[in-house]
Every structure is written in C-alpha cells, then in structure tokens.
C-alpha positions as CSV (number, residue, x, y, z in Angstrom):
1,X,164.4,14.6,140.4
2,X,167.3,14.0,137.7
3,X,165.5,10.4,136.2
4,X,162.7,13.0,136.1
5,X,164.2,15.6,134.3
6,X,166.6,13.0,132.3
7,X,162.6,10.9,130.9
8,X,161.3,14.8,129.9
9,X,163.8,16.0,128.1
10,X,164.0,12.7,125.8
11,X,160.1,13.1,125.8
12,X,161.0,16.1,124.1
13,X,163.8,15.2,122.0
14,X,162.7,11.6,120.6
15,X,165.4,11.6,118.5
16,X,167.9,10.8,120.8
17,X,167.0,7.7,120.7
18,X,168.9,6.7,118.3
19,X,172.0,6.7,120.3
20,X,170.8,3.6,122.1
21,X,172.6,1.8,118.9
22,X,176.0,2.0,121.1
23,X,174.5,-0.7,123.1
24,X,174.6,-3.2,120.3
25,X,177.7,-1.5,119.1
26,X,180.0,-1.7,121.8
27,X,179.3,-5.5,122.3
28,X,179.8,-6.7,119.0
29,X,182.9,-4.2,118.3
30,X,184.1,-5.5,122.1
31,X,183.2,-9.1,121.0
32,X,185.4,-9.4,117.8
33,X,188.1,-7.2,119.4
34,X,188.4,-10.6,122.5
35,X,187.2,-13.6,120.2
36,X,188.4,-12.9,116.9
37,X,191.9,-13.5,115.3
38,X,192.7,-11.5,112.3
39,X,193.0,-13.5,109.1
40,X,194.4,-10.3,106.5
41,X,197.2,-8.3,107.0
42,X,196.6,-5.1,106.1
43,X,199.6,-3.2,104.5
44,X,201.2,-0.3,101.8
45,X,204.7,0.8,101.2
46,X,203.9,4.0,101.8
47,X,203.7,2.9,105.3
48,X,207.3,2.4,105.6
49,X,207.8,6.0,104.6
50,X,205.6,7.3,107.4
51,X,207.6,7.8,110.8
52,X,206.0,7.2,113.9
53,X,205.5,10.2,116.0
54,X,204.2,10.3,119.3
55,X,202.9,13.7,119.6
56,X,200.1,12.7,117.1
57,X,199.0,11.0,120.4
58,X,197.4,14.5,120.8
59,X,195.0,14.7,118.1
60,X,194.2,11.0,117.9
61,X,193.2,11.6,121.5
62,X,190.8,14.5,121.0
63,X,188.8,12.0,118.7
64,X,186.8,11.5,121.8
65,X,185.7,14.7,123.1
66,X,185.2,15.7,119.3
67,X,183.3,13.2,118.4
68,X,181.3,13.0,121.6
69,X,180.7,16.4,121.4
70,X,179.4,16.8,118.2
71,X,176.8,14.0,119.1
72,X,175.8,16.2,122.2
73,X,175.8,19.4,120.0
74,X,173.6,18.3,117.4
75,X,171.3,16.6,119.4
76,X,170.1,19.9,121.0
77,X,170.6,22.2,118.4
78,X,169.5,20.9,115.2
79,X,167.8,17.4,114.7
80,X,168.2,16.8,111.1
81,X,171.4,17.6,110.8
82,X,172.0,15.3,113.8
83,X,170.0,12.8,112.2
84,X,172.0,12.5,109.1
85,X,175.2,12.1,111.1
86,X,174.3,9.5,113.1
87,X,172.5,8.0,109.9
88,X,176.4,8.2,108.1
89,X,177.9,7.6,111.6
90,X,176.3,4.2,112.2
91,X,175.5,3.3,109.0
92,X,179.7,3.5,108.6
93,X,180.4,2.0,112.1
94,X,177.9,-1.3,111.0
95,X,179.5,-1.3,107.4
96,X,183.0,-2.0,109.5
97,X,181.9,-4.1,111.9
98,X,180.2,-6.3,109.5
99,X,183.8,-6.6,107.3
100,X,185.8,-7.1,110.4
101,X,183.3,-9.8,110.8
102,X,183.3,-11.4,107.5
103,X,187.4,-10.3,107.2
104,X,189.0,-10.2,110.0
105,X,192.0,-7.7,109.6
106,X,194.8,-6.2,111.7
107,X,198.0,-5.0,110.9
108,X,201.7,-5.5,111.9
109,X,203.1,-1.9,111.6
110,X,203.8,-1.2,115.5
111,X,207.1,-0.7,116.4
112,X,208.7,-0.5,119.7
113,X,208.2,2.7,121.4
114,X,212.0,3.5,122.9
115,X,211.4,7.3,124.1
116,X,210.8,8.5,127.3
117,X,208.5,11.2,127.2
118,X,205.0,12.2,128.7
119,X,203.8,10.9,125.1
120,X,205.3,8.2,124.7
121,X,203.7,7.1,127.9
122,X,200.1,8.0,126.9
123,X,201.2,6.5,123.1
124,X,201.9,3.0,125.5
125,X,199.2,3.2,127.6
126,X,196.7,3.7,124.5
127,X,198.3,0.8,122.9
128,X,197.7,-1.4,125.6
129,X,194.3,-0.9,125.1
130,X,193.9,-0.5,121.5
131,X,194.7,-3.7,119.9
132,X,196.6,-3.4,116.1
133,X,193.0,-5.4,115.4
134,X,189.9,-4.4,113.2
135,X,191.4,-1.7,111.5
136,X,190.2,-1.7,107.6
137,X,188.2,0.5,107.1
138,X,189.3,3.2,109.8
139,X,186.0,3.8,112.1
140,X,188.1,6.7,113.7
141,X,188.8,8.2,110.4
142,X,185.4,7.5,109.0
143,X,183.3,9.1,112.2
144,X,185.9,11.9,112.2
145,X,184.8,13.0,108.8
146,X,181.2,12.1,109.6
147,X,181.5,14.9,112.8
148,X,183.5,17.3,110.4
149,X,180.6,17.0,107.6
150,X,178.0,18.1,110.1
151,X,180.3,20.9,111.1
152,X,180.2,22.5,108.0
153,X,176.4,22.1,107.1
154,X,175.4,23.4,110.4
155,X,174.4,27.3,109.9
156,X,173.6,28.8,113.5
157,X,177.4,29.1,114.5
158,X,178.4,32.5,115.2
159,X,181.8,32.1,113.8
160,X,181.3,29.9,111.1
161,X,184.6,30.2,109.4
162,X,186.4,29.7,112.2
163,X,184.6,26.8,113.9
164,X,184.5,25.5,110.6
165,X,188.1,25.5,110.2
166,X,188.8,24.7,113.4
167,X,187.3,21.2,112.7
168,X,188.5,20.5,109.6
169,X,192.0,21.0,110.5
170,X,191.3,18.9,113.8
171,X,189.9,16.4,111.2
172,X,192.8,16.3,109.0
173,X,195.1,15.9,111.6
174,X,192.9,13.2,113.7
175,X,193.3,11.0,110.6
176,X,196.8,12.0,109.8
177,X,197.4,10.7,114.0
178,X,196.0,6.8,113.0
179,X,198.6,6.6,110.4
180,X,201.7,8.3,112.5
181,X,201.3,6.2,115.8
182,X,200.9,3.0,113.6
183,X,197.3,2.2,114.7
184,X,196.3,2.5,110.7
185,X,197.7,1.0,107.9
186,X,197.1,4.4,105.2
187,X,194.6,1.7,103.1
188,X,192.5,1.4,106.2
189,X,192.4,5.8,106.0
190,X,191.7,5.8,102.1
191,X,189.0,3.1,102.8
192,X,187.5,5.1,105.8
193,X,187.3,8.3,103.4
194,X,185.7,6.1,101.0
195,X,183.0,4.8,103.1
196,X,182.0,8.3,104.6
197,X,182.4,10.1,100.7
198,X,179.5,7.0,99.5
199,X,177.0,7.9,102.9
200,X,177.0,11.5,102.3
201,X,176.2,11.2,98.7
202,X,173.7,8.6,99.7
203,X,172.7,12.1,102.3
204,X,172.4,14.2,99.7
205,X,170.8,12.4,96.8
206,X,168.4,11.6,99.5
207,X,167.5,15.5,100.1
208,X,167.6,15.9,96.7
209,X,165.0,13.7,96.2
210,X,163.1,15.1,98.8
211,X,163.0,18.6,97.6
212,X,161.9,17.6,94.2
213,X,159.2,15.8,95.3
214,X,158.6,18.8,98.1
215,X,158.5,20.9,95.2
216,X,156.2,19.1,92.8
217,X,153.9,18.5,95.4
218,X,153.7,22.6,96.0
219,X,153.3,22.9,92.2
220,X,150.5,20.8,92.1
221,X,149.3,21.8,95.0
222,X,149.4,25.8,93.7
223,X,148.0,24.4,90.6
224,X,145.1,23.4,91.7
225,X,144.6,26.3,93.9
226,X,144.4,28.4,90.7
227,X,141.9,26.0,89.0
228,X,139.4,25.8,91.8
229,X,139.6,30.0,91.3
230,X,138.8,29.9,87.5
C-alpha cells in the first residue's frame, strides 16, 4: 500500500526525480573522502584570529534538517522554485567534487578539543566523522546559501518576513559554524559564496531570457491577432 502510494505521488510530481543525483553524489563525495590524500593546504591568517567555539556545533548541525527540509518543502509546494535550487544545489555540489578531484585539498587548522562539555562531545564525535578533507570550496556553505536563496524567492509563506529572516540568520550563522569549529579554512567560505553568487546569476539571466522571449512571442503573437482583424 505505501510502494503504491510512494510510485503515485512521483507519478504526480516528476520532478522529484532529480533527487536521484544523491546516488552518484554520495559515492563519489564518499570515494575521494576514503581514497584520496589531499595535495593543497588550504589556509588564511585570518584563521588564526578566529577562535574555536564549540557551541557553533549548534548551527553547523541544523545544516541537515535545513537543508533537507527545504528540499522536501519545495518539492511539494512550488516546482520551479525547487527546480532552480537543486539546479544551483547540484550544479555547486559537482563544481566541488570535480575540484576536490582535480585538487585535492584539506586543511590543518584543527586543534585539540580540551573541554568537557555536552558540545565538546558532539564537536568530537562530528569530527570523527568529518574528515579536515575536501573542503575548498565549502559545499555546506554553498548549499546553505542555495536553501536560503529559495527562501526568499518563495511567496506563499504566511509570514514572510519572518521565515525569511529566520533563514538568513540560520544561514549566516551555519557558515559562520564551518569557520569556528575549524572544519573551514574562511577561503573555502569566500569560495563557497562565490560559487552560489555565479549559479544564481546564471538563475536569473536565465529567467530573464525567458521572459523576453515570453514577451516577444506575446507581442507578435497580439500583433498578428490585430492584422488578421484589419
């Protein structure tokens, strides 16, 4: 009865499809992560001046349900918008991957955890399973803006102001988390804001194009609708 209910609805929502690019995703992100030694260091002075903090554990753990979420949001309640952001998304996640691949990067900024708090704990636990490995550009910081971007495009919130500012500050502080537990050198944010700024101008001159042409063709099409009156 569920595989039943489960085929219908993505009868009905074809679109969701396109989430079957974790497959591929996962192996070859998994793959470098177990078979790949990084060759480039990546590093800033400013890192030095950035403490670590383990009650950034918080935010950098609601990546997850907020990221997740917004996937599971969109894909019911508006399909372009959750078109786009899984077109900057992906587009962003295979753009890393593929520079991981051809530069294999890390960086060396972790140091030794020595409190004993309920944080520190989860801040351990998520490095043991988080290698300091593929980290230039930040896929955490560029999906996080991805999710935020669709956020404040999407117009059927009832609250938009504050769901709106909800996520961006969740955003900010989700990539301000990558840099305070030392799983980011602040290059590999600046890159990741980089990468999701060129995809959603690549988004919008995209609809741009779209709605001239859109237009035009209405023109013409009006135009001749008043000639085959005369």
């Amino acid at each position: 009865m569920m595989k039943e209910k489960l085929l219908r609805w993505v009868r009905e929502n074809p679109h969701c499809l396109v989430l079957l690019y974790f497959i591929p995703y996962l192996i070859w992100f998994f793959s470098l992560e177990f078979l790949v030694e990084p060759k480039y260091w990546i590093y800033s002075p400013l890192d030095d001046l950035i403490p670590f903090c383990e009650y950034f554990i918080i935010p950098y753990g609601l990546w997850f349900p907020y990221f997740l979420g917004a996937l599971r949001f969109f894909v019911q309640k508006d399909k372009e918008i959750f078109l786009r952001l899984c077109f900057i998304m992906f587009t962003g996640m295979t753009v890393c991957l593929l520079i991981y691949t051809l530069m294999p990067n890390g960086i060396n900024l972790r140091q030794e955890i020595t409190g004993d708090n309920l944080f520190c704990k989860i801040a351990l636990l998520m490095r043991s399973v988080d290698t300091p490995t593929n980290v230039c550009p930040s896929i955490h910081v560029s999906s996080t803006l991805a999710v935020d971007w669709a956020v404040q495009h999407y117009q059927g919130f009832k609250r938009p102001k504050l769901v709106r500012g909800l996520s961006l500050l969740l955003a900010f502080s989700i990539c301000l988390s990558t840099v305070f537990l030392k799983q980011h050198s602040v290059i590999d944010v600046f890159y990741g804001i980089l990468l999701t700024a060129g995809l959603v101008a690549v988004v919008r001159v995209h609809d741009m194009r779209g709605r001239i042409v859109h237009n035009t063709s209405r023109g013409y099409l009006n135009h001749r609708a008043s000639c085959d009156k005369l």
